[in-house]
C-alpha positions, 0 to 999 in steps of 0.5 A, spaced: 500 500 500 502 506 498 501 513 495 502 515 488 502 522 485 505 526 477 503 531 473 505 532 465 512 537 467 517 538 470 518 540 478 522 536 482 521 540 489 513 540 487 513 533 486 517 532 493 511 537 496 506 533 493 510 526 496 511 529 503 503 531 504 501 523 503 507 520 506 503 518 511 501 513 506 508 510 505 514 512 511 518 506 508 521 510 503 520 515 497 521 516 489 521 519 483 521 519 476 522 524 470 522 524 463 522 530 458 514 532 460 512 527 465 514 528 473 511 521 478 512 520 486 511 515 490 510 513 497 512 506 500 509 500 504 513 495 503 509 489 503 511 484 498 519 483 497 521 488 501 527 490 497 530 495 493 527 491 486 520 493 489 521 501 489 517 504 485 516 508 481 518 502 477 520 502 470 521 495 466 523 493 459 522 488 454 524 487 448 526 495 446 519 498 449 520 501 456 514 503 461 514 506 467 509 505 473 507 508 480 502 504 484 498 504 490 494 497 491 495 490 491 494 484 485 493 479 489 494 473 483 499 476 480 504 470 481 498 466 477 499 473 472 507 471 473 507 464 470 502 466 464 507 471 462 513 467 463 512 462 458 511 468 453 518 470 455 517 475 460 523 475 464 523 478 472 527 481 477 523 482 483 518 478 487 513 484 487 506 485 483 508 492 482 513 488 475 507 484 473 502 490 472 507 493 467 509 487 462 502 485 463 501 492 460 506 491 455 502 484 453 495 486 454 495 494 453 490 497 456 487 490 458 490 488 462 486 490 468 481 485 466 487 480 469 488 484 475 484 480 481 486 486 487 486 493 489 489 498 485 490 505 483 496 506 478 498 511 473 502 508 467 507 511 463 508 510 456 513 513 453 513 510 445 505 512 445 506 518 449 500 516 454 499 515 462 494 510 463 491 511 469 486 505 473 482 504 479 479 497 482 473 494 480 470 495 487 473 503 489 477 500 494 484 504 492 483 512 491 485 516 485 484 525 484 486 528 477 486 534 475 485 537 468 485 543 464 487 545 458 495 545 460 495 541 465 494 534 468 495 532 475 493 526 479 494 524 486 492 519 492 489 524 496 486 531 494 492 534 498 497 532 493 494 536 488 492 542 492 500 543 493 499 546 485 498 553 485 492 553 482 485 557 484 480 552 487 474 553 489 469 549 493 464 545 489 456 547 491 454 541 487 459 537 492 455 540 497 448 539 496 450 531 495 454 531 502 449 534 505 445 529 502 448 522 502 453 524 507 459 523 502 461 525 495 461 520 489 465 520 483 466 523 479 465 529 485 470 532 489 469 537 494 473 542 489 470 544 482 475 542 479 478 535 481 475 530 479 475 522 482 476 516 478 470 512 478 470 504 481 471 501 474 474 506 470 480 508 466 483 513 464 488 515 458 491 522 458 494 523 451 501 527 453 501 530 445 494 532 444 492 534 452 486 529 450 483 525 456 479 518 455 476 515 460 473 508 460 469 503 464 473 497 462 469 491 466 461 491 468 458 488 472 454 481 470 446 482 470 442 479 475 442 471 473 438 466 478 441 459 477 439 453 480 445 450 484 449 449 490 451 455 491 453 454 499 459 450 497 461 455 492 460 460 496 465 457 501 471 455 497 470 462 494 471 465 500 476 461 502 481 462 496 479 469 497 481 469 505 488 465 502 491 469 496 490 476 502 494 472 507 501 473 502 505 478 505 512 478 507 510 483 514 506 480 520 498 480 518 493 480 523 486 481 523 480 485 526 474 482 530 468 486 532 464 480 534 459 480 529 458 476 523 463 478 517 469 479 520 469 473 525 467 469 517 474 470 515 477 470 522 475 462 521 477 462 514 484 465 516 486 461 521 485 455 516 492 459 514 494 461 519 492 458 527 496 463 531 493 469 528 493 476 533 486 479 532 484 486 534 478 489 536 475 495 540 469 497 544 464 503 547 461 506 551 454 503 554 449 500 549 454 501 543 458 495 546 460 489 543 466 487 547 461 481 549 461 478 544 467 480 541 469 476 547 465 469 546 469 469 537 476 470 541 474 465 546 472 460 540 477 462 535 482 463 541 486 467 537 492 472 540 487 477 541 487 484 543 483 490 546 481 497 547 476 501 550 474 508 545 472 513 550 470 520 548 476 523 550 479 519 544 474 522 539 476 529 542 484 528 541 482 525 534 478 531 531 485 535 532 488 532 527 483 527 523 482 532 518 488 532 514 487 525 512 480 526 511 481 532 507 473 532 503 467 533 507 465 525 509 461 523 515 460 517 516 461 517 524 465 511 524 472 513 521 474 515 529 473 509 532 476 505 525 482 510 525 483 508 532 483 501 531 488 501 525 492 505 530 492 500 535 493 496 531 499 497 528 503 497 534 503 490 531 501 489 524 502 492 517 496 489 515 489 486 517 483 482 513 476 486 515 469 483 513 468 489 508 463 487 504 460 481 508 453 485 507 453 487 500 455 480 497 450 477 502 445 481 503 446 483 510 442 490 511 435 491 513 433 495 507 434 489 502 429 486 507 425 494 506 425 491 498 423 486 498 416 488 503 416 493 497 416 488 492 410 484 495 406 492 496 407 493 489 403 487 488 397 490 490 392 494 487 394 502 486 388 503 491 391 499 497 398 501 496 395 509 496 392 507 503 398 505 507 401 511 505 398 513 511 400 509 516 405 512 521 412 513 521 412 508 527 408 502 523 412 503 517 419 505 514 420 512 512 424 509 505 418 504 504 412 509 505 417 514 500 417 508 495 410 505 495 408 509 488 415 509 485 421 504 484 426 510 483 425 514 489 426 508 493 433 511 495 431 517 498 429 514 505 429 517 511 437 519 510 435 524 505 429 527 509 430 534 509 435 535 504 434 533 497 437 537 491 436 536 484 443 533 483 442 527 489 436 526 486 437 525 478 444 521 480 439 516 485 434 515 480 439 515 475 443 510 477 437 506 481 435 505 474 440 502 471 441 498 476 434 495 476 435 495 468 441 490 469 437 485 474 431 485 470 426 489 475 429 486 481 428 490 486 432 487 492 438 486 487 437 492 484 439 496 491 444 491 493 448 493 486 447 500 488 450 499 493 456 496 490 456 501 484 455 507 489 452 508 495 456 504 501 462 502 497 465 505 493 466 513 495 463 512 502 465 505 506 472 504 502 473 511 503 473 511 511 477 505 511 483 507 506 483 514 509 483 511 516 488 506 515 492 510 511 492 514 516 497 510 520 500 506 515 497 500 514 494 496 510 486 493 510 485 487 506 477 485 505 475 478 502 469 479 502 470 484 496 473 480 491 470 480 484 468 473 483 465 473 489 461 479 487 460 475 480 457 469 483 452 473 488 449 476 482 446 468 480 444 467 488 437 468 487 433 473 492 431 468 497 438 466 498 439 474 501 433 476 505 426 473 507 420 477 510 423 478 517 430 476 516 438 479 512 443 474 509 439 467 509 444 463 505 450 466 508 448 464 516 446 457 512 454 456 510 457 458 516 452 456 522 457 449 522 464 454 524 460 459 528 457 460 535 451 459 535 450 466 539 453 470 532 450 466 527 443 469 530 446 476 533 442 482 531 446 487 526 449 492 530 454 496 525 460 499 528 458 505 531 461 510 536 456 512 542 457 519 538 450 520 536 449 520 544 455 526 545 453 531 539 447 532 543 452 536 549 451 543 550 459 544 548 457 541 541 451 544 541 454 551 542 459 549 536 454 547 531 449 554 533 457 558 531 457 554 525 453 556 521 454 563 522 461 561 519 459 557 514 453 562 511 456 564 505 458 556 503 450 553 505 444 555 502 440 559 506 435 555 507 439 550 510 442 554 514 435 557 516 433 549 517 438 547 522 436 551 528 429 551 526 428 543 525 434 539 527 437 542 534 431 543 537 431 534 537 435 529 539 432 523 535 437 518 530 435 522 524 437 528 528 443 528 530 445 523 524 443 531 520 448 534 527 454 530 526 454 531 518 454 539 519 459 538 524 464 534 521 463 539 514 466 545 519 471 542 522 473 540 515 472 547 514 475 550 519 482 546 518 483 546 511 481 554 511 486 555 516 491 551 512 
């Protein structure tokens, strides 16, 4: 894992700015690399062949044509890459994966990430085609920015690389909207008008001659396919060579257990690799807690585990300095407690498996439950369906009420309740119909691509974890979200995924033999810090009221009318949800303002 930045000129005391403000994303060492028109810098985590031949930028050559790499991520076949291109007569210096990107390239050319089973962002430079090729993983796991104008072309890991260049920018009010919205900013947005990400999927090919970009998706997802066969058994050799090929590393490697299903699953299959494997987790304060059953998997599992206690006065130090990783508004609470983790964690480990993406392959959330209640309403005659529109908040979901008369308006549930700007809405209703395009109607697959595609992944979970763990210099590496197994969920009929009452059916089928009895029947709880309960404190309370003042010529001005109005005035989850996320965007605005 590592940090990758360049620009299409030559500035070597500009590039080492840009390596300095990311090496946080890489301590063991620094490179650069520059040819007449191209500067590319480099921050290292040494992770596989920890020696020289694995320093980057790298350059590689074969027979005359040369190519030269900088790359953050992991491709996790590569010695399956390596044997194919060895009988071509490919010949190697390195043990790394970083060699095996570039002769794939040279062979495979832009196709060659059809190949790549990992997570990754890389910028490839081509000097025989005067091109970069830039790519970004299947699922978002790994971050690229890209600046471009008419003269230049900048890209980097983190926003704050590109932000070393003197160049105006300006804050982006549809990147506002969409924050405020959602609660993260998707691609291609960024906070800042004029950078844009790279979505999951894409590719890019910045032509150094013409100053001509083209971006691709180079892979789709399969459409929804229900097939009839043992799905269980396939699942489970999945997710097993799933676990094994993130278990290659030339560091300690460990993993986090917090009790629940996803992450106690792959601790199981970890320790089919690897007996003596340390494991880590942390708790909170009251109902948040889940040490209990955090202790009843170490007990089964009887790893070497470790824990800690997430206390307030934590989260207060963090908000000090937290920014500087997170450096676009995002809201999702949770980046505290798992930069905490990720931190304690690298006392020991330079890289841990997490359960990410346990609930998007499987079905775990409750609106997938929502969607199929949907499914069966929308059965009934127009006249009935009219009728519950009526019914209490209490008695039926705010997301189903708001979905009975249209399939589209599905994601605008109650998270969206009070801000809803054009911009959020075309994008939901756009995305929400390709996506029930690609599952033939489907409304429960249709919203778990979704969220593969856009609205827990990618831009928003992903996001937390590699700015967390980023943070402090560690890897996270998440079998759940390799791309065969996302591919074979989209032939597990519905069924398999949620029925009326409950989440995950064919997942609690494939792990009931290995897992106490007590997690298989555990009721969700998220990964979530007792701050819903803090921000409602008279020193938060008084900061948030401040805020506004300050932010009045960034919000609109009915927001800013709004929030003292209607969402102060109550301490309900929605709430102090809407109180969290115009905290966390002052505090983000106040220290990248001041910096």
């Amino acid at each position: 894992m590592c940090g990758i930045n360049g620009f299409n000129f030559i500035n070597k005391p500009l590039l080492k700015q840009m390596n300095y403000s990311i090496a946080h994303r890489g301590p063991d060492a620094e490179g650069s690399f520059f040819d007449k028109n191209i500067s590319l810098g480099h921050r290292r985590l040494a992770i596989i062949d920890l020696s020289q031949n694995g320093a980057q930028p790298m350059t590689y050559i074969h027979k005359k044509n040369k190519v030269t790499i900088t790359f953050n991520g992991e491709i996790y076949n590569f010695q399956e890459i390596k044997e194919e291109l060895v009988k071509l007569g490919y010949k190697f210096k390195s043990n790394s994966d970083t060699e095996i990107i570039l002769a794939s390239y040279l062979e495979w050319g832009k196709d060659c990430v059809k190949k790549f089973n990992g997570m990754w962002a890389f910028c490839i430079y081509d000097p025989q085609k005067q091109i970069l090729f830039l790519s970004r993983d299947r699922v978002g796991k790994k971050p690229l920015y890209y600046y471009f104008d008419k003269n230049k072309f900048i890209f980097s890991s983190e926003i704050k690389g590109i932000l070393k260049h003197k160049i105006k920018f300006e804050l982006n009010k549809d990147a506002i909207d969409l924050y405020f919205s959602l609660g993260f900013i998707p691609a291609p947005y960024s906070i800042y008008k004029n950078i844009n990400k790279l979505e999951q999927r894409q590719s890019l090919i910045y032509n150094l001659k013409t100053n001509n970009l083209e971006k691709e998706y180079y892979y789709e997802w399969p459409n929804y396919n229900p097939q009839k066969k043992n799905f269980k058994q396939e699942f489970y050799n999945l997710i097993k060579d799933s676990t094994k090929l993130r278990m290659i590393s030339d560091v300690p490697l460990g993993a986090f257990l917090s009790g629940g299903l996803d992450s106690s699953t792959i601790v199981n299959f970890a320790q089919m690799f690897n007996k003596n494997i340390n494991t880590y987790s942390i708790g909170f304060e009251g109902k948040y807690d889940e040490t209990p059953y955090i202790n009843i998997t170490k007990n089964h599992f009887k790893t070497n585990h470790h824990h800690k206690y997430y206390t307030e006065k934590d989260f207060k130090n963090q908000l000090k300095e937290i920014f500087y990783y997170f450096d676009e508004p995002f809201s999702d609470s949770s980046m505290f407690p798992t930069e905490f983790l990720t931190k304690f964690a690298r006392e020991e480990l330079t890289v841990s498996l997490s359960g990410d993406g346990g609930d998007e392959v499987f079905g775990g959330y409750p609106r997938y439950k929502y969607a199929l209640q949907l499914t069966i309403l929308r059965k009934m005659p127009k006249s009935i369906r009219k009728l519950l529109m009526f019914i209490p908040y209490s008695k039926l979901k705010e997301g189903l009420k708001l979905s009975l008369l249209s399939k589209e308006s599905f994601y605008s549930e109650a998270r969206t309740d009070f801000f809803k700007p054009q911009i959020t809405r075309e994008i939901l209703e756009k995305r929400l119909k390709k996506c029930l395009e690609k599952t033939n109607n489907d409304l429960i697959q249709a919203v778990r691509l979704m969220d593969i595609e856009f609205y827990t992944l990618p831009d928003n979970f992903l996001t937390k974890v590699d700015r967390a763990s980023m943070a402090n210099a560690m890897e996270i590496r998440c079998p759940f979200l390799d791309y065969r197994l996302i591919e074979l969920s989209m032939q597990s009929p519905s069924k398999n995924i949620v029925s009326m009452f409950n989440e995950k059916n064919l997942f609690r089928e494939i792990i009931k033999d290995f897992l106490p009895s007590r997690i298989i029947n555990k009721k969700k709880q998220g990964f979530t810090p007792p701050i819903n309960d803090w921000i409602t404190k008279p020193e938060y309370k008084k900061e948030l009221e401040k805020s506004l003042e300050e932010l009045k010529e960034i919000l609109p001005k009915e927001w800013i009318q709004f929030y003292p109005a209607k969402i102060f005035p109550t301490n309900s989850l929605v709430h102090n949800n809407y109180k969290i996320r115009l905290y966390l965007f002052y505090r983000w605005y106040k220290y990248w303002n001041k910096n």
